[in-house]
ZAMARGU-4260 file (C-alpha; in steps of 0.2 Angstrom, whole numbers, plus 5000, padded with zeros to 4 digits):
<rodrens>
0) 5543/4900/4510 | 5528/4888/4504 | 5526/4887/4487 | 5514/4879/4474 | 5515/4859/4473
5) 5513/4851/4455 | 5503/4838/4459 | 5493/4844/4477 | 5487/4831/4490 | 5481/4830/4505
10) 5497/4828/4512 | 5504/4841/4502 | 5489/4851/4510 | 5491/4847/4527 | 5511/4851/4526
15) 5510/4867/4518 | 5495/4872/4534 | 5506/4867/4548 | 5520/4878/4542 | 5506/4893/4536
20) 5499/4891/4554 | 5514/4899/4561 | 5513/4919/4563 | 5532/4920/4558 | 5527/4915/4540
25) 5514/4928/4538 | 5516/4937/4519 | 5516/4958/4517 | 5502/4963/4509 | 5493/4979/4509
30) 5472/4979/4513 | 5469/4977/4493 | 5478/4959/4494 | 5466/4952/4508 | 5452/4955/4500
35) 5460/4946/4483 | 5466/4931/4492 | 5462/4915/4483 | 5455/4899/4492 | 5468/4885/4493
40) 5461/4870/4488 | 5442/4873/4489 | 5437/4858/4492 | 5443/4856/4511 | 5441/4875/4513
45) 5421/4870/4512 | 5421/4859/4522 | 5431/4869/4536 | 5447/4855/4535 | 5461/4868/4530
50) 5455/4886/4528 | 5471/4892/4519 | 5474/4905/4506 | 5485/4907/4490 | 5493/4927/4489
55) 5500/4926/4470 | 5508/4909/4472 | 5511/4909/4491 | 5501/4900/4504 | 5496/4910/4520
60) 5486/4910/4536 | 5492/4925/4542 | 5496/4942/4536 | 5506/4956/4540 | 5498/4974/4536
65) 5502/4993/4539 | 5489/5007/4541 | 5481/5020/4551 | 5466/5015/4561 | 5449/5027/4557
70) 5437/5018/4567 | 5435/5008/4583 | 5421/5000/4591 | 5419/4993/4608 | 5411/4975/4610
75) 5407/4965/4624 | 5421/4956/4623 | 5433/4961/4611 | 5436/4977/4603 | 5435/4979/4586
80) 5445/4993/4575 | 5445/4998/4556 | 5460/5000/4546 | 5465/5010/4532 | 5479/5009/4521
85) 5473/5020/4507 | 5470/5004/4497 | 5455/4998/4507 | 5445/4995/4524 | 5444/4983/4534
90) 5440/4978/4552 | 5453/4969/4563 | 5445/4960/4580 | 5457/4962/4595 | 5451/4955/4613
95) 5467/4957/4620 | 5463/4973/4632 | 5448/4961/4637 | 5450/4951/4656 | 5440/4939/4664
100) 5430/4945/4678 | 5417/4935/4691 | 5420/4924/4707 | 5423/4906/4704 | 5421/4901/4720
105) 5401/4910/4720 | 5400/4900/4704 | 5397/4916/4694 | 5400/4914/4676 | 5416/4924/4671
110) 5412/4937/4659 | 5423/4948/4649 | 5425/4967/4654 | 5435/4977/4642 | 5449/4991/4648
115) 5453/5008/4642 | 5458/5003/4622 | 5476/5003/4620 | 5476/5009/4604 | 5467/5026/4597
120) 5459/5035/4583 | 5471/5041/4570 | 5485/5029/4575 | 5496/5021/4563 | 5499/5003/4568
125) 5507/4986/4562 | 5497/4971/4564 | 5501/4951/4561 | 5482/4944/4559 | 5473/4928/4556
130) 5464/4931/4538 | 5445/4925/4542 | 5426/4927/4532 | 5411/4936/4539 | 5395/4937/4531
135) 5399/4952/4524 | 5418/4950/4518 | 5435/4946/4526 | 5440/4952/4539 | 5457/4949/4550
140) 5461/4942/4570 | 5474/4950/4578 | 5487/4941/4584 | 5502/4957/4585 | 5496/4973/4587
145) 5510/4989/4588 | 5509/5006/4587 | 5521/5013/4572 | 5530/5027/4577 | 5538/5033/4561
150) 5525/5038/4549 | 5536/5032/4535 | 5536/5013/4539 | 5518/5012/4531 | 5522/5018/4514
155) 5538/5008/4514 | 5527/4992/4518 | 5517/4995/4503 | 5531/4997/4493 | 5539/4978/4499
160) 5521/4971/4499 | 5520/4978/4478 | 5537/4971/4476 | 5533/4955/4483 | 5518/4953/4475
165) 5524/4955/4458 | 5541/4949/4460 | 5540/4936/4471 | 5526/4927/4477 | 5519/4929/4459
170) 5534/4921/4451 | 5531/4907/4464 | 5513/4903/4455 | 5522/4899/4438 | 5536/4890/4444
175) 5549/4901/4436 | 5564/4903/4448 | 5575/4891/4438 | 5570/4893/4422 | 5587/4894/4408
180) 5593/4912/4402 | 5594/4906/4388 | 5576/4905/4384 | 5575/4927/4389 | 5579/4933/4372
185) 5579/4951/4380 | 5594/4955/4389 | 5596/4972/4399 | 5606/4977/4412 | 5600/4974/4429
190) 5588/4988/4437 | 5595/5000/4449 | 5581/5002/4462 | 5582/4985/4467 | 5602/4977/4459
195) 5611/4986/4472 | 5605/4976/4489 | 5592/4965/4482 | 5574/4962/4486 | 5578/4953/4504
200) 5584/4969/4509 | 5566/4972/4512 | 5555/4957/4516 | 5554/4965/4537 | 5547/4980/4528
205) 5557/4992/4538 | 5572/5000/4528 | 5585/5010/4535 | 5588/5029/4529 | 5603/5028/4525
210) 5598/5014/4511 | 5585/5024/4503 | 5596/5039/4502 | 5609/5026/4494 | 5596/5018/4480
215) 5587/5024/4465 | 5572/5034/4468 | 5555/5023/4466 | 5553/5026/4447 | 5532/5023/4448
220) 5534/5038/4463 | 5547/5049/4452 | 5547/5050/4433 | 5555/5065/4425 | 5548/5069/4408
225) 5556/5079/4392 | 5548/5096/4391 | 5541/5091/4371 | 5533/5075/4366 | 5546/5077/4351
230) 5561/5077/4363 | 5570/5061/4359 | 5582/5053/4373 | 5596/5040/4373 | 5593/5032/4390
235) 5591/5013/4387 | 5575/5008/4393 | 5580/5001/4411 | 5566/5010/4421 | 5551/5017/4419
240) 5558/5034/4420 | 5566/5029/4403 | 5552/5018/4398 | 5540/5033/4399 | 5549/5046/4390
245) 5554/5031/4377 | 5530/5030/4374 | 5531/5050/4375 | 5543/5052/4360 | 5534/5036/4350
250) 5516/5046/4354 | 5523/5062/4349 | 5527/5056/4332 | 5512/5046/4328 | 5500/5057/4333
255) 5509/5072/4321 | 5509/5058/4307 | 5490/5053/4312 | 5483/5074/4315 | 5487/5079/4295
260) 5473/5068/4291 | 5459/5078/4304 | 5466/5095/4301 | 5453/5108/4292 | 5453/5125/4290
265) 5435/5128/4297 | 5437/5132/4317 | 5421/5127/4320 | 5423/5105/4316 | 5436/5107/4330
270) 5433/5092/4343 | 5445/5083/4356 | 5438/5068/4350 | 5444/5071/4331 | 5463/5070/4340
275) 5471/5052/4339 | 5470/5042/4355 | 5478/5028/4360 | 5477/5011/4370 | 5489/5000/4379
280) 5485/4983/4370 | 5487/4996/4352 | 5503/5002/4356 | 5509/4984/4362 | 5506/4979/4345
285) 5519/4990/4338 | 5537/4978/4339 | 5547/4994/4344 | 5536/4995/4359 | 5535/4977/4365
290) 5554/4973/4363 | 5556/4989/4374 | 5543/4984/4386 | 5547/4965/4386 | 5568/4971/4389
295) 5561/4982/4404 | 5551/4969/4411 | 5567/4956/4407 | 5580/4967/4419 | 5565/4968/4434
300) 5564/4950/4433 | 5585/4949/4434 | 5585/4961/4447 | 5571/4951/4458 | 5585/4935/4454
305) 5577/4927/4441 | 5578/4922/4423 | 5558/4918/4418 | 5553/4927/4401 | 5541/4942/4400
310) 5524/4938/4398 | 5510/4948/4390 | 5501/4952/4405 | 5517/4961/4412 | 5519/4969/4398
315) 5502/4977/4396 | 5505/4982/4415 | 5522/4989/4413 | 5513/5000/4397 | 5498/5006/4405
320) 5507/5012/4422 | 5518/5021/4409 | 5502/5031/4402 | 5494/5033/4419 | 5511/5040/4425
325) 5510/5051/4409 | 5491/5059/4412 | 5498/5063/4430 | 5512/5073/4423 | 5500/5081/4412
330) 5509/5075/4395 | 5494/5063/4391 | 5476/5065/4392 | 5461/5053/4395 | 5448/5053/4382
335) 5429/5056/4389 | 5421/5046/4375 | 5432/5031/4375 | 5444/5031/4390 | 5459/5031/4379
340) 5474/5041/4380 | 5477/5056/4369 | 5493/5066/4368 | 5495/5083/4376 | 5497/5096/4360
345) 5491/5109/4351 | 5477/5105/4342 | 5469/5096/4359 | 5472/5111/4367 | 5461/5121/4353
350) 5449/5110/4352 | 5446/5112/4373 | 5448/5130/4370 | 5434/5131/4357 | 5419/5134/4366
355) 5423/5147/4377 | 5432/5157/4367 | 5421/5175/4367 | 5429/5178/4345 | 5434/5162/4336
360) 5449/5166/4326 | 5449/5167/4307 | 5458/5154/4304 | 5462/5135/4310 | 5481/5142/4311
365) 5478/5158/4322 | 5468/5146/4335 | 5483/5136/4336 | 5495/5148/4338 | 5485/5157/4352
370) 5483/5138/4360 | 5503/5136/4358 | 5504/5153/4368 | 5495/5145/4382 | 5502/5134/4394
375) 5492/5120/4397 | 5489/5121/4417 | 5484/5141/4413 | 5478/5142/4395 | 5458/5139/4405
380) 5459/5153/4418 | 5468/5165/4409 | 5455/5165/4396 | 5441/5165/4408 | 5448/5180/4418
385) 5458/5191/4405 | 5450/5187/4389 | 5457/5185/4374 | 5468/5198/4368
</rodrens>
């Protein structure tokens, strides 16, 4: 697989193209990644010498993408269809139900008469495609086109194309493969969504069954929560499952310390932005919360077979898909005011409660007992449609 040269040249250049040219070399990537492709060397991409792109750390011509297709549009031609992968759009040209028509021998000038489309509206195909620019964006050639007939092989290829990207065509950029253990001061156990059979189980983008029964659930798809942001757990932090219920316990704690300084005894000063909030970039300044997060980060790297050391920018990653993950189990909530991240308690849930309450309560403590009473996905319609007792 091409990587990044030290010191590029033109022959440098022009050996890494011939070997992107070939369609067997194309990288997985999802629709978001097209559009994020960097120009290899600019300079001869102008002037139309080598029009190559860099994916992470990876040079490409071609790309390999899954989706369903939402739109088609007929051409003299070629036709052209629109793809959709839930990460973007984009249009893909095919000519290949086009055939030449016109009498040679008459000296009529061929002309290209399309067929009935071989592919449809709502199909889920595979396609291997030239990456190209248009006035208006990129947009890809097709070389392969398939129909998919298992459903499941386009959320699997985003899976491997995520993967790849951050494991290893990212790690290609830096030149990391071969960097010393030595110089990780975080050591963890490896991780077992990817130790057990290894990333190159994946690259064809079409795992067997019987293999994702075998591994760990996807923990960015599956993250079990304790029930209490005071719960504590002993599960070293080795996935994210662990890694979010580790940020739960930390939050739950801080913001008890942080609410004895906003608590009042006057109903009425109640606001959800008086509740502590929190960001990524604060918590990482915490040491508990890096050296978890950079010995997370260390066991992904081990399990992608490398050694390279954590650096910030994956750590601020791993810790806001944590709180994201969070806000979708319904443990954290986003702040309107500021975007940041408040913890899921009683006082929040009072302070939301305030304005429709029909009585306010006598005291700061009766409005957080009836908020404890309330569970937080019903505590809104109850009081709407039954009142408060």
């Amino acid at each position: 697989m091409a990587t990044t040269p030290l010191v590029p040249t033109l022959e440098d250049a022009y050996s890494e193209y011939q070997s992107a040219l070939n369609p067997s070399n194309a990288v997985e990537c999802i629709v978001r990644h097209v559009g994020e492709l960097e120009r290899a060397y600019p300079a001869l991409f102008e002037q139309g010498t080598i029009r190559m792109y860099l994916h992470r750390g990876c040079y490409c011509v071609h790309v390999i993408v899954y989706g369903i297709l939402v739109g088609m549009r007929v051409k003299e031609d070629e036709l052209e269809y629109t793809l959709d992968d839930g990460s973007g759009v984009i249009d893909i040209q095919y000519s290949g139900a086009a055939k030449p028509v016109g009498v040679f021998s008459c000296y009529v000038p061929e002309e290209r008469k399309n067929d009935a489309p071989q592919f449809l509206v709502g199909d889920t195909i595979r396609c291997v495609a030239r990456v190209y620019e248009r006035r208006h964006g990129r947009a890809l050639k097709a070389i392969e086109m398939e129909r998919v007939e298992d459903a499941n092989d386009e959320p699997r290829h985003i899976l491997v194309a995520m993967h790849m990207a951050e494991h290893m065509y990212r790690l290609q950029a830096h030149g990391e493969q071969a960097q010393d253990t030595a110089q990780n001061n975080v050591h963890t156990e490896e991780d077992d969504t990817w130790a057990a059979h290894g990333a190159d189980a994946l690259v064809g983008g079409h795992a067997e069954a019987q293999f994702q029964e075998e591994r760990e659930p996807n923990d960015a798809l599956r993250i079990e929560l304790p029930t209490s942001p005071a719960a504590t757990t002993h599960e070293p932090p080795s996935s994210t499952r662990a890694m979010c219920t580790f940020l739960l316990d930390y939050l739950g704690k801080k913001n008890d310390a942080l609410l004895t300084q906003v608590r009042t005894n006057d109903p009425a000063l109640l606001s959800p932005s008086a509740a502590p909030s929190f960001c990524a970039a604060e918590l990482l300044q915490s040491s508990k919360v890096r050296k978890n997060a950079a010995a997370l980060v260390a066991s992904k790297y081990k399990a992608a077979g490398t050694h390279s050391k954590p650096r910030k920018h994956d750590l601020q990653d791993l810790v806001q898909h944590c709180l994201d993950a969070l806000v979708r189990q319904g443990a954290l909530a986003r702040s309107d005011v500021s975007g940041a991240f408040q913890v899921v308690c009683a006082y929040l849930t009072a302070a939301h409660l305030a304005p429709i309450l029909p009585t306010m309560p006598v005291s700061l403590e009766d409005m957080l007992c009836r908020a404890r009473s309330l569970s937080p996905c019903t505590h809104i319609e109850t009081t709407r449609n039954a009142g408060v007792p």
